[in-house]
C-alpha atoms as a printed R data frame, in Angstrom:
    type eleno elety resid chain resno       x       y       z
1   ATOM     1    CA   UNK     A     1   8.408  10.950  19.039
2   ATOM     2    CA   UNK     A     2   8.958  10.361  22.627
3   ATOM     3    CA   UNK     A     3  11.560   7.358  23.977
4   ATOM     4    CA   UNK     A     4   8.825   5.245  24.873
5   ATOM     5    CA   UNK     A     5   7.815   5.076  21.139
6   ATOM     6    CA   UNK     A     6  11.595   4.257  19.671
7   ATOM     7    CA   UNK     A     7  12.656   1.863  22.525
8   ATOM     8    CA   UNK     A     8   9.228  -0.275  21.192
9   ATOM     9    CA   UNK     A     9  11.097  -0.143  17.680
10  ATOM    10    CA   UNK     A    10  14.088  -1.149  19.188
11  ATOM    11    CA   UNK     A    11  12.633  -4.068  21.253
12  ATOM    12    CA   UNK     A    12  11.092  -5.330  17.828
13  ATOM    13    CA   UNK     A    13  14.537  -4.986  16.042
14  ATOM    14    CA   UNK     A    14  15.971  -6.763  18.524
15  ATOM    15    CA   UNK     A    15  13.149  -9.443  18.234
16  ATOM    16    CA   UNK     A    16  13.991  -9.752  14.396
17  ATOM    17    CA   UNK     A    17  17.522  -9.817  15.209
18  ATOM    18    CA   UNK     A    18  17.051 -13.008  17.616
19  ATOM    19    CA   UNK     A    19  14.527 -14.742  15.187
20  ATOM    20    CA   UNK     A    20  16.891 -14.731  12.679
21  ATOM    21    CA   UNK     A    21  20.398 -15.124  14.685
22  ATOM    22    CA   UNK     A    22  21.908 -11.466  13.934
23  ATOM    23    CA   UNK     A    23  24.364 -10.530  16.657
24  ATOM    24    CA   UNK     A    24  24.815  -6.740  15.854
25  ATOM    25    CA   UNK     A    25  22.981  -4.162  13.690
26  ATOM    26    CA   UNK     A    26  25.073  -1.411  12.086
27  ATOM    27    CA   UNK     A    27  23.026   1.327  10.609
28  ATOM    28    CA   UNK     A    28  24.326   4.794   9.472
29  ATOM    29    CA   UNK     A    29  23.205   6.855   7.072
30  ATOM    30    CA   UNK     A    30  19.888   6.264   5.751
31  ATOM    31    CA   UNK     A    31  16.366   6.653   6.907
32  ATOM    32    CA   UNK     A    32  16.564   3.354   9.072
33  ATOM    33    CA   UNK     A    33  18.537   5.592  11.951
34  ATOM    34    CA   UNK     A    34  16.057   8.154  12.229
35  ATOM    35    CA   UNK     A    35  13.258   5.505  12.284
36  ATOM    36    CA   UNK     A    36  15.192   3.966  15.874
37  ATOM    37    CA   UNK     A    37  17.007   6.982  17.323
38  ATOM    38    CA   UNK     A    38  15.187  10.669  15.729
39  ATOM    39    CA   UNK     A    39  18.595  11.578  14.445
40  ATOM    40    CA   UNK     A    40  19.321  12.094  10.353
41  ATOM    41    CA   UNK     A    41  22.985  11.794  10.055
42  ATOM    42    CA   UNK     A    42  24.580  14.498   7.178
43  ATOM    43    CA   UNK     A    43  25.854  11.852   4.234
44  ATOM    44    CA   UNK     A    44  29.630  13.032   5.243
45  ATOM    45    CA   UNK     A    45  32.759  11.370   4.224
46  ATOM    46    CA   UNK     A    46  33.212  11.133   8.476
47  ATOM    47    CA   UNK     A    47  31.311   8.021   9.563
48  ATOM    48    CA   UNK     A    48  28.196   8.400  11.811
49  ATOM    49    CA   UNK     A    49  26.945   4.948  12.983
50  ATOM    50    CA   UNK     A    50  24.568   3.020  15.460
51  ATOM    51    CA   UNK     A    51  25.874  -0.134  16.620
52  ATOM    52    CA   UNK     A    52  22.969  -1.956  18.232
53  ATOM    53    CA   UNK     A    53  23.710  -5.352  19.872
54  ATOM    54    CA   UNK     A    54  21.250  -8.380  20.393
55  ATOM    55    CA   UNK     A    55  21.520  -8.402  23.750
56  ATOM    56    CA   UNK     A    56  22.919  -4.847  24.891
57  ATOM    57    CA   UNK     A    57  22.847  -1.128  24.531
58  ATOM    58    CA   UNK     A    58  22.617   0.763  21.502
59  ATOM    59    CA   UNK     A    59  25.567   3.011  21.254
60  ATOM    60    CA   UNK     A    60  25.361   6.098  18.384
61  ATOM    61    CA   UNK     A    61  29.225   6.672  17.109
62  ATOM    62    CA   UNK     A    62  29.317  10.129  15.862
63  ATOM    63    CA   UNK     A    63  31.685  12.445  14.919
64  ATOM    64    CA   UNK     A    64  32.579  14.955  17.382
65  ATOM    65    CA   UNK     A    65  32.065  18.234  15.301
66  ATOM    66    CA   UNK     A    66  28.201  16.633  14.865
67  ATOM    67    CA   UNK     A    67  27.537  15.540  18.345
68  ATOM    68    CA   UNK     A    68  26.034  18.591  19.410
69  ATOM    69    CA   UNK     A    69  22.969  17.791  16.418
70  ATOM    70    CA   UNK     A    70  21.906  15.167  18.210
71  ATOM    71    CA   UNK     A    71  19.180  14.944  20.397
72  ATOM    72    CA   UNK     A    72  20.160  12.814  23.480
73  ATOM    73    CA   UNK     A    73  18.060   9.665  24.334
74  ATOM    74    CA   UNK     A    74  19.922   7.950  27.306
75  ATOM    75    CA   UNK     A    75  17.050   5.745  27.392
76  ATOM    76    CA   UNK     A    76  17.087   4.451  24.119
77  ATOM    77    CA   UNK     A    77  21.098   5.042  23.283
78  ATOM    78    CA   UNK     A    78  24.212   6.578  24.388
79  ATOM    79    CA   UNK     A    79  26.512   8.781  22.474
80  ATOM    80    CA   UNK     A    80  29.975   8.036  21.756
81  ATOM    81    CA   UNK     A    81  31.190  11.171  19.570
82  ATOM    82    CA   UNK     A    82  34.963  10.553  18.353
83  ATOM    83    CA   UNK     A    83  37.439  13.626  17.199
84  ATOM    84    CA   UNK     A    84  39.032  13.937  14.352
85  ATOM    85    CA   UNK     A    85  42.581  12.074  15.369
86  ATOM    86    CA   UNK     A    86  40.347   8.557  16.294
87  ATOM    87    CA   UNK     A    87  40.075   5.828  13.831
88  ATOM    88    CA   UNK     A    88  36.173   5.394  13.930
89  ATOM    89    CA   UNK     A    89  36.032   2.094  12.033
90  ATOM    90    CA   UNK     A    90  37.930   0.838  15.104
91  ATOM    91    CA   UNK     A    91  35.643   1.956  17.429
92  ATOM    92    CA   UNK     A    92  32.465   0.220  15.756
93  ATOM    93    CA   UNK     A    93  34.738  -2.661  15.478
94  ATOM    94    CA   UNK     A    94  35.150  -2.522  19.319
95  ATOM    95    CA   UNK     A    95  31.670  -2.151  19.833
96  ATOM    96    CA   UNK     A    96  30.943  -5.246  18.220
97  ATOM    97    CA   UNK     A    97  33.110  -7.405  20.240
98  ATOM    98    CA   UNK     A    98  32.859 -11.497  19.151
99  ATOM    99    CA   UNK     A    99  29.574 -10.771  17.151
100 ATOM   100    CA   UNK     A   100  29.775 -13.552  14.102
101 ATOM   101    CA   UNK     A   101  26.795 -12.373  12.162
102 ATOM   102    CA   UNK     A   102  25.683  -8.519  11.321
103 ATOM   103    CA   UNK     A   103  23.440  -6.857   9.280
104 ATOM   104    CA   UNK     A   104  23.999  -3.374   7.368
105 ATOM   105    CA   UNK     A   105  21.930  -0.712   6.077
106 ATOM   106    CA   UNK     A   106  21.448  -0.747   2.515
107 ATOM   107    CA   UNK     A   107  22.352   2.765   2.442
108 ATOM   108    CA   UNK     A   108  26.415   2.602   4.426
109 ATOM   109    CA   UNK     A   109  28.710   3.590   2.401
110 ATOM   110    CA   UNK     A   110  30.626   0.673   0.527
111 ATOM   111    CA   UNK     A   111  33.990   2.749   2.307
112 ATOM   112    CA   UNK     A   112  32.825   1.858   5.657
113 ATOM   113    CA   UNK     A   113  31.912  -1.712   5.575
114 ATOM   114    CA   UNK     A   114  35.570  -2.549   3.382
115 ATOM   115    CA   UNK     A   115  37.224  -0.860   6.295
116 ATOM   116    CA   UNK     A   116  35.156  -2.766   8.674
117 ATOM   117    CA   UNK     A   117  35.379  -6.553   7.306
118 ATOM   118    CA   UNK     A   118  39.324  -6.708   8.015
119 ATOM   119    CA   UNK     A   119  38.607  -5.709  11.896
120 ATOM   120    CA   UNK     A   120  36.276  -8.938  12.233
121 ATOM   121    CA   UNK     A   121  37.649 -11.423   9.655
122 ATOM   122    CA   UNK     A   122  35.490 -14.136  10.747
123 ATOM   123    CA   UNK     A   123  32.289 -12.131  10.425
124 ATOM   124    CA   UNK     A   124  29.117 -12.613   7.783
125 ATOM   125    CA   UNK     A   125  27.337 -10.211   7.327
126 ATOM   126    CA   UNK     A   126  23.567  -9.875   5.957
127 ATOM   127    CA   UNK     A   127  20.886  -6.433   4.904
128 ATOM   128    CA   UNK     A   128  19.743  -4.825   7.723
129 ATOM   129    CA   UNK     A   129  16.294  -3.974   5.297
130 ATOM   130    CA   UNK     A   130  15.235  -7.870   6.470
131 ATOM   131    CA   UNK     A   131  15.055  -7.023   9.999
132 ATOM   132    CA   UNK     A   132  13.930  -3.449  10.066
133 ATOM   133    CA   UNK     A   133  11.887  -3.483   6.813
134 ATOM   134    CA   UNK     A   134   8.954  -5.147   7.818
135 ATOM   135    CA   UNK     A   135   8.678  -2.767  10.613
136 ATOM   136    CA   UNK     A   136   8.951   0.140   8.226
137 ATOM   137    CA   UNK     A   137   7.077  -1.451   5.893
138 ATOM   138    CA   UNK     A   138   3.631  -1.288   8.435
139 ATOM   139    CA   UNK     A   139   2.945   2.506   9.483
140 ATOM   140    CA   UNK     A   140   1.164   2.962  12.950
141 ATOM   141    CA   UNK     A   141  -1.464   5.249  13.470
142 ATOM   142    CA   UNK     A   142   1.147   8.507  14.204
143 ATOM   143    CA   UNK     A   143   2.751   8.051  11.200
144 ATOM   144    CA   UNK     A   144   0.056   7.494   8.713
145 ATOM   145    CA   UNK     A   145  -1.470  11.082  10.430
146 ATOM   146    CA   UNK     A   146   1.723  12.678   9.359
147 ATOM   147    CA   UNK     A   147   1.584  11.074   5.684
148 ATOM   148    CA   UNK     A   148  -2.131  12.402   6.039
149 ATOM   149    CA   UNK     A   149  -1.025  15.840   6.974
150 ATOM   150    CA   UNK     A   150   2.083  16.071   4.362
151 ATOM   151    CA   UNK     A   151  -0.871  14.786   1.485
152 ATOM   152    CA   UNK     A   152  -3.487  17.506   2.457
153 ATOM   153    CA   UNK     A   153  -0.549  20.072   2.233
154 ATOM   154    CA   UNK     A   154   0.206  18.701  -1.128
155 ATOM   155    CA   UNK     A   155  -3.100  18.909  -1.927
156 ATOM   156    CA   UNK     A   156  -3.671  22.517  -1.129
157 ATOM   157    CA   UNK     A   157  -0.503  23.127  -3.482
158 ATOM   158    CA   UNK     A   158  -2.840  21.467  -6.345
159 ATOM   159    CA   UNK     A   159  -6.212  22.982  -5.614
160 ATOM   160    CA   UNK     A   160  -3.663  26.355  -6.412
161 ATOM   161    CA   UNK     A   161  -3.074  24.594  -9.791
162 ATOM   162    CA   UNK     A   162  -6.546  24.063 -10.692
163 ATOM   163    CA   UNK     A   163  -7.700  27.069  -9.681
164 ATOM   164    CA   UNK     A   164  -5.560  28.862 -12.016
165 ATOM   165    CA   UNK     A   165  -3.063  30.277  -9.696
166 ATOM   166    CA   UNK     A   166  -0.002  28.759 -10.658
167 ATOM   167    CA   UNK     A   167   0.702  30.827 -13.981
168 ATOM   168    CA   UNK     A   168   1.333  28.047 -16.666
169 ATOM   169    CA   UNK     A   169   1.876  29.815 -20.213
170 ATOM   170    CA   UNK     A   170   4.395  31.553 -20.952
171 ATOM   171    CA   UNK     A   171   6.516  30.585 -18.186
172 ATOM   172    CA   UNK     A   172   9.521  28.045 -18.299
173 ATOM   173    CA   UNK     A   173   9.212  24.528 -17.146
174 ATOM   174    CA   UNK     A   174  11.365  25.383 -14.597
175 ATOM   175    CA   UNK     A   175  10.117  28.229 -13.173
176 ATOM   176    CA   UNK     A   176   7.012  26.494 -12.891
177 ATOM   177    CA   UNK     A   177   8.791  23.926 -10.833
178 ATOM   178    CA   UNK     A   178  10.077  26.416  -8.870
179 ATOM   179    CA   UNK     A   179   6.375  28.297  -8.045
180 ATOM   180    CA   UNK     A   180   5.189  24.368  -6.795
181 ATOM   181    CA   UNK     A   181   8.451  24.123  -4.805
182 ATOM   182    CA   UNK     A   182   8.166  27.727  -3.223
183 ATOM   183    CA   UNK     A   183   3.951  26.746  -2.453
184 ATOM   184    CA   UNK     A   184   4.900  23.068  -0.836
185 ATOM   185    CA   UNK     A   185   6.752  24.783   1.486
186 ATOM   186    CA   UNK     A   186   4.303  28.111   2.212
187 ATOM   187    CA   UNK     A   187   1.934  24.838   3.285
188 ATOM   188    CA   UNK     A   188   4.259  23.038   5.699
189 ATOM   189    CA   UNK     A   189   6.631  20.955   3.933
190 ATOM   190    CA   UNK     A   190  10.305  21.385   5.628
191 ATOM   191    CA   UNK     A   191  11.950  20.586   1.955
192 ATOM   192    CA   UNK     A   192  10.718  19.565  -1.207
193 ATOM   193    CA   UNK     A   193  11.715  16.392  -2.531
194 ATOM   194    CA   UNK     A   194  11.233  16.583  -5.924
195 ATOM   195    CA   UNK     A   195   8.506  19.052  -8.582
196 ATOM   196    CA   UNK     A   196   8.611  17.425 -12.390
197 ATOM   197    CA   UNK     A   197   6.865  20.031 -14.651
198 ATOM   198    CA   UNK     A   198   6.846  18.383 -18.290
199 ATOM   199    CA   UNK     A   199   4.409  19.888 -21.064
200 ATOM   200    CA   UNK     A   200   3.646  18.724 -23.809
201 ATOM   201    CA   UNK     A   201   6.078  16.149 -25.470
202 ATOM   202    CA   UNK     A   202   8.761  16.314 -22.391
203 ATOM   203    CA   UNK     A   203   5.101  14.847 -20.280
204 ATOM   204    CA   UNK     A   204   6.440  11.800 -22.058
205 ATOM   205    CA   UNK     A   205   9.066  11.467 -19.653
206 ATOM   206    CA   UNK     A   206   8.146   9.681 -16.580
207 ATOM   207    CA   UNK     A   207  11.030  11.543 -14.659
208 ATOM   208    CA   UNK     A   208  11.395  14.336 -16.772
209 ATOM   209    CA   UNK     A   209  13.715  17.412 -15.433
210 ATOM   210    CA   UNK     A   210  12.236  20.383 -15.687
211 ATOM   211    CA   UNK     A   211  13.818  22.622 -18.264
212 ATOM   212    CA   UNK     A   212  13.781  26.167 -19.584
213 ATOM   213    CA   UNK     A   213  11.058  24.849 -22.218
214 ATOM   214    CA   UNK     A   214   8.691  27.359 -22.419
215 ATOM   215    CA   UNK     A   215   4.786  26.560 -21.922
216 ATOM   216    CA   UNK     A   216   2.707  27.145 -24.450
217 ATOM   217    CA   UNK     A   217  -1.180  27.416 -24.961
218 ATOM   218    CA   UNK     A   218  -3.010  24.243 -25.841
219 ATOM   219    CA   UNK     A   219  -1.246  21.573 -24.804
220 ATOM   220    CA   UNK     A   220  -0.590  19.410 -21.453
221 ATOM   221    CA   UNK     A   221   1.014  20.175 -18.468
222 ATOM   222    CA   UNK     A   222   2.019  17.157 -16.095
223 ATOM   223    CA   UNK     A   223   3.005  18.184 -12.367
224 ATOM   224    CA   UNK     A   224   4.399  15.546 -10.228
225 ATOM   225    CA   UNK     A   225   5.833  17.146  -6.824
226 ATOM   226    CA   UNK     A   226   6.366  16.096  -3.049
227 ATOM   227    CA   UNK     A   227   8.201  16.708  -0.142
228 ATOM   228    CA   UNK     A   228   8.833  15.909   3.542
229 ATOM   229    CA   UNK     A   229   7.159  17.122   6.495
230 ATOM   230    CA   UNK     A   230   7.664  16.149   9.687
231 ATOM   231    CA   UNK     A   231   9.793  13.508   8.678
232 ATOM   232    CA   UNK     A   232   7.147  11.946   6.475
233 ATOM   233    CA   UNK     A   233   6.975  12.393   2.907
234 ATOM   234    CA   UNK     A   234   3.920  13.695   0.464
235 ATOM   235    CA   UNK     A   235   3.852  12.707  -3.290
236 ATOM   236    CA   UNK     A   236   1.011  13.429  -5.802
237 ATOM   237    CA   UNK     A   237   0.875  13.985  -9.560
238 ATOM   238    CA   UNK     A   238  -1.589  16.062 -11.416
239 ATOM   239    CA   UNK     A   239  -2.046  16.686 -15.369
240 ATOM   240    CA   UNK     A   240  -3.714  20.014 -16.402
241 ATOM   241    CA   UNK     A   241  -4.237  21.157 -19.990
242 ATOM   242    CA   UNK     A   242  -3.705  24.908 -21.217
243 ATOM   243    CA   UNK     A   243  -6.998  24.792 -22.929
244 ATOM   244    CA   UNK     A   244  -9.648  22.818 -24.382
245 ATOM   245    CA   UNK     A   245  -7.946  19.763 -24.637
246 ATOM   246    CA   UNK     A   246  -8.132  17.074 -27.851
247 ATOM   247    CA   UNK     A   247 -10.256  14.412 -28.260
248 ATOM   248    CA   UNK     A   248  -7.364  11.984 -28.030
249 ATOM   249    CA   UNK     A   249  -6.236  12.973 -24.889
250 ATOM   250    CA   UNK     A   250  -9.378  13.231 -23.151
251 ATOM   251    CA   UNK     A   251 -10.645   9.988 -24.213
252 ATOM   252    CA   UNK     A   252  -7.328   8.684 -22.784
253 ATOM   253    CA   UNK     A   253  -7.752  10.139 -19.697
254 ATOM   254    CA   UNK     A   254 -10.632   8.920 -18.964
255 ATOM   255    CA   UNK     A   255  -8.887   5.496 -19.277
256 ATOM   256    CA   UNK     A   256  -6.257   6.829 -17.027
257 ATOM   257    CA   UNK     A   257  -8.847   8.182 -14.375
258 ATOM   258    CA   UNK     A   258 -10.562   4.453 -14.568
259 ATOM   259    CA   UNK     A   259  -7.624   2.232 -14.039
260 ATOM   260    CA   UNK     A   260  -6.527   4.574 -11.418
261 ATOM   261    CA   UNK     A   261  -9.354   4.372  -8.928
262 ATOM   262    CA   UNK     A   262  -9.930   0.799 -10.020
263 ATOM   263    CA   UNK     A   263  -6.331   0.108  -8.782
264 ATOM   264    CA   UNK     A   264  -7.475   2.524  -5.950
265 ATOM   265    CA   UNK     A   265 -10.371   0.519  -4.964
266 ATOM   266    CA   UNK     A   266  -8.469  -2.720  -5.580
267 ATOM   267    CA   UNK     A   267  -5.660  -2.283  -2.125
268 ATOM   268    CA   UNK     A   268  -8.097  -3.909  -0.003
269 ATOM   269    CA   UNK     A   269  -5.980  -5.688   2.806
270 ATOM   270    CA   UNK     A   270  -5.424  -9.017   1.964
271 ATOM   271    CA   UNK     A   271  -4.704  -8.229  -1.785
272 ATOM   272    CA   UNK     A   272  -1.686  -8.975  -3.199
273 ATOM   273    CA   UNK     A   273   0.644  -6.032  -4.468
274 ATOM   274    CA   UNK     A   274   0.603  -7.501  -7.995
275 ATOM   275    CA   UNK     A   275  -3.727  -7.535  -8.157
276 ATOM   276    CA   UNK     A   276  -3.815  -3.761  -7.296
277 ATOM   277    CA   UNK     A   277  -0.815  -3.368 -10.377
278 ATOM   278    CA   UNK     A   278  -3.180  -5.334 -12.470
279 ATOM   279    CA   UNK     A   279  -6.305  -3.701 -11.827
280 ATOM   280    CA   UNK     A   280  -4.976  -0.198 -13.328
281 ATOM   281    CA   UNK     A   281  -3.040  -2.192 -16.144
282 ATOM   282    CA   UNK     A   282  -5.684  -4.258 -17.218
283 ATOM   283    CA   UNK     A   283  -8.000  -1.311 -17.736
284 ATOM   284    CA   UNK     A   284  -5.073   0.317 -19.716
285 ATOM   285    CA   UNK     A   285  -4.292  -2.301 -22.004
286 ATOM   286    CA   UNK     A   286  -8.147  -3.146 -23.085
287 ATOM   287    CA   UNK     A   287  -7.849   0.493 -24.556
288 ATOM   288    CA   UNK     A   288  -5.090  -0.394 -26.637
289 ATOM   289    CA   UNK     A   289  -2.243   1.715 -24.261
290 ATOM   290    CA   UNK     A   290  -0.964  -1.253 -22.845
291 ATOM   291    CA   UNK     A   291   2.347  -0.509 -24.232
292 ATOM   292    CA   UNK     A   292   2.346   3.066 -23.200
293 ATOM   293    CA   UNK     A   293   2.465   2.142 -19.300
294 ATOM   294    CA   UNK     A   294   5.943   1.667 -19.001
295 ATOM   295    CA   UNK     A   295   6.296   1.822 -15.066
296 ATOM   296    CA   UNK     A   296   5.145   0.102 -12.005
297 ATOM   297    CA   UNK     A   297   1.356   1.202 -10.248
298 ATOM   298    CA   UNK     A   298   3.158   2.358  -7.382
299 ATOM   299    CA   UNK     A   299   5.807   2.195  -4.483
300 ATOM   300    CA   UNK     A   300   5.675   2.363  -0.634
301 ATOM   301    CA   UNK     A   301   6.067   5.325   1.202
302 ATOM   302    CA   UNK     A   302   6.908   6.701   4.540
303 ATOM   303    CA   UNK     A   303  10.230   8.480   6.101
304 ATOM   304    CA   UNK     A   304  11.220   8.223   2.166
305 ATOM   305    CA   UNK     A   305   9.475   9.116  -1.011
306 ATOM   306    CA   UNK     A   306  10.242   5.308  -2.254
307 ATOM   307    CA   UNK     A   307  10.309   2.483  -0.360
308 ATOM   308    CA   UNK     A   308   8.312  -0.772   0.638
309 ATOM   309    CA   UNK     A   309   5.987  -2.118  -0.598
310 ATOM   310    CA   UNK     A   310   6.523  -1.910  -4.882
311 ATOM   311    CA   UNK     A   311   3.156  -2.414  -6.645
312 ATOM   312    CA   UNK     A   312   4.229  -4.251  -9.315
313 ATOM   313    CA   UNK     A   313   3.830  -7.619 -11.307
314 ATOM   314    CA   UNK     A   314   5.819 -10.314  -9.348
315 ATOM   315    CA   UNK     A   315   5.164  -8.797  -5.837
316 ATOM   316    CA   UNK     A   316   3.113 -11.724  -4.283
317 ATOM   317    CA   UNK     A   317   3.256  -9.819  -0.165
318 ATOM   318    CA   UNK     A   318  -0.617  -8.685   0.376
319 ATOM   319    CA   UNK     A   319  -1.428  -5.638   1.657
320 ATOM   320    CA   UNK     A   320  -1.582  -5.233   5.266
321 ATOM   321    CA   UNK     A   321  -2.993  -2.487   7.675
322 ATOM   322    CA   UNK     A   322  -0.757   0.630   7.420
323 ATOM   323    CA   UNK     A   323   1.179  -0.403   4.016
324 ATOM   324    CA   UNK     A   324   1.235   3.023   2.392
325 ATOM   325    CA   UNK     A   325   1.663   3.740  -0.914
326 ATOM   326    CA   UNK     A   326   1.302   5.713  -4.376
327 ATOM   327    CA   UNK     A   327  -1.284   4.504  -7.408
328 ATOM   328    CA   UNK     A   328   0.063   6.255 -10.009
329 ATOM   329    CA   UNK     A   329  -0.896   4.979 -13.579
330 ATOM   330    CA   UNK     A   330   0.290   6.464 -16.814
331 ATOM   331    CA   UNK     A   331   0.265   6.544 -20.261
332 ATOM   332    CA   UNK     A   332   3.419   8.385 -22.139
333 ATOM   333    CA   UNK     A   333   3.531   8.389 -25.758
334 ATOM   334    CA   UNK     A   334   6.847   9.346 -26.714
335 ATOM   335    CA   UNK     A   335   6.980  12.279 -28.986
336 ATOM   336    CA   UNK     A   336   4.023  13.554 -28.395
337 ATOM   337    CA   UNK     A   337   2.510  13.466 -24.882
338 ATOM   338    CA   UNK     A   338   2.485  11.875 -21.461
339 ATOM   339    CA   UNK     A   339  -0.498  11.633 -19.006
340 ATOM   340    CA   UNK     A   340  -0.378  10.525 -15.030
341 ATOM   341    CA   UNK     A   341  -2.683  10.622 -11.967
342 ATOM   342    CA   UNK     A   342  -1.194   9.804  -8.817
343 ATOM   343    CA   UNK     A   343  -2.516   9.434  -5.002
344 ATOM   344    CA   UNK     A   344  -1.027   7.995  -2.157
345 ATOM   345    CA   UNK     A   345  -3.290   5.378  -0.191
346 ATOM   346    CA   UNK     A   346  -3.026   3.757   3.018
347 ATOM   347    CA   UNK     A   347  -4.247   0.055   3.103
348 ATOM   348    CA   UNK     A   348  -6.593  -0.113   6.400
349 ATOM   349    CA   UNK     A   349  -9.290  -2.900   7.801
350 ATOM   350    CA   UNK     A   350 -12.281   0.081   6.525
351 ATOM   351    CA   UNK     A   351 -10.799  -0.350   2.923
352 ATOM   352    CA   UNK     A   352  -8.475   1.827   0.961
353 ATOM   353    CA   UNK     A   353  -8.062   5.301   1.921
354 ATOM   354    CA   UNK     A   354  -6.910   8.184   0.153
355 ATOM   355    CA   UNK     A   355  -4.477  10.592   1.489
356 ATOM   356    CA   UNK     A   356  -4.858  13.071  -1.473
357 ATOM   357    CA   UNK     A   357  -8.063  14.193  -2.923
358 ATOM   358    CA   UNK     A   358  -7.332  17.034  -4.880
359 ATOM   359    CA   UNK     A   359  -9.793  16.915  -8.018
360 ATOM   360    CA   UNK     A   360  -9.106  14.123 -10.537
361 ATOM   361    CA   UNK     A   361  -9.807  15.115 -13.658
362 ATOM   362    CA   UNK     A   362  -8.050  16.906 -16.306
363 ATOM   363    CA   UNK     A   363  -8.491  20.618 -15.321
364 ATOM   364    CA   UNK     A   364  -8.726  23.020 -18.138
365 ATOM   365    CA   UNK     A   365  -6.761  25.665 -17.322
């Protein structure tokens, strides 16, 4: 991104900060500092933090030993690296002069902000997530062409699965999981987030780890794997069975595959996040698996594989252009099996658009 493009985000922040009477932001590690400066900060036990005032410059405090990682924006902010002898708490504290109110990143460490509170006794301090969120929150077009770009890579990585090139039986769970995570980054991806393999009962397992179960013929296979690339993430889950699959499970899947593009077709902008939840659920639950859905549709995503906005009952915020995020209904029966299809969708004036459209249905394989 060039300077032009982060001093805009800064000029909003600042805008949110005014509207809602925040002197200083303080933001270190986390995905909100990369968002306004480019840099991702190491999650060290030395403190790395921007300190941007209302009404003056944005100053990056960073370690010394880690100054050199950062790529220098004296348009946007200026560097003030401190060795290892310097109290940095002391020189945030400094930088913050008579602010009253602040805002944090949800992600500081608790260490930081402890040390912090007795250097500015008469401070309050608030979430940085209500100023900077609903920026986040609303992708522009650059961003939702990266999430485009990190989907079709992820997609390429299941069209391999389909196709039978991913070796399924006989093989652990884990070195399945391995195989995806060696393939998502052969198409692109700079690291992989996460690859759940779970067959058979372990599919049960919305977050299952995969282990050094063995995968046998005749039974399902759920693969649920992402990563980042380019600083934006990818996320899709597929289910493929190791032969002709039961009657049971295809006739729920079928459900699944409904309520999912249902809930698909439901993020039209204007919709609220708890109608596009209900659209998949509803379809679930008139086949009698309305117990076995035991997560949310979906959650937001962007410079992380979860955040804003949550589909999910209770979540009144309509969709907006640029809200990105997964629809991924399942059905898990403990015990016995687990089933899941997942795409991530960007909300847009045209209508809902897919960013993965690897094949849908349950691939015999």
């Amino acid at each position: 991104m060039s300077s032009a493009q982060y001093l805009d985000r800064l000029d909003r922040v600042r805008k949110g900060m005014a509207d809602q009477a925040i002197d200083v932001l303080l933001l270190s590690v986390g995905h909100d500092l990369p968002y306004l400066t480019g840099y991702y900060a190491m999650p060290l036990e030395r403190l790395t933090m921007l300190v941007v005032p209302r009404d003056g410059d944005a100053t990056l405090v960073v370690p010394e030993l880690e100054a050199r990682r950062v790529v220098e924006q004296p348009d946007v902010f200026t560097i003030e690296p401190w060795p290892e002898s310097a109290d940095p708490v002391e020189i945030v504290a400094r930088l913050c002069g008579e602010a009253s109110t602040l805002a944090v990143g949800d992600q500081m460490w608790a260490r930081f902000l402890v040390e912090l509170l007795p250097h500015l006794p008469a401070a309050s301090f608030r979430r940085a997530v209500d100023v900077i969120g609903p920026l986040r929150v609303v992708k522009d077009d650059a961003e939702v062409a990266a999430l485009r770009a990190a989907g079709a890579a992820a997609d390429r990585v299941a069209a391999q699965l389909h196709a039978g090139e991913i070796a399924l039986v006989g093989r652990t769970e884990a070195q399945v999981s391995a195989d995806i995570s060696a393939r998502l980054l052969a198409e692109g991806h700079d690291k992989v987030n996460f690859a759940i393999v779970a067959a058979g009962a372990n599919a049960a397992s919305p977050h299952h780890h995969a282990s050094g179960r063995v995968i046998e013929a005749g039974e399902i296979v759920l693969c649920d794997f992402g990563g980042t690339m380019d600083g934006y993430c990818s996320d899709i889950t597929r289910c493929v069975f190791t032969g002709d699959p039961p009657a049971e499970i295809a006739e729920a899947y079928a459900v699944l595959h409904a309520a999912q593009a249902a809930s698909v077709a439901a993020a039209t902008v204007g919709t609220s996040c708890e109608d596009v939840d209900r659209a998949a659920r509803q379809i679930i639950a008139d086949a009698g698996y309305g117990e076995y859905f035991i997560h949310r549709t979906g959650h937001g995503i962007g410079l992380e594989e979860h955040e804003d906005p949550y589909i999910i009952a209770g979540n009144t915020e309509p969709l907006a252009p640029g809200h990105a995020f997964s629809v991924e209904p399942g059905i898990y029966l403990g015990g016995r099996w687990g089933i899941r299809l997942e795409d991530i969708v960007v909300a847009s004036d045209a209508g809902p658009q897919r960013l993965n459209n690897a094949d849908h249905s349950l691939v015999t394989v």
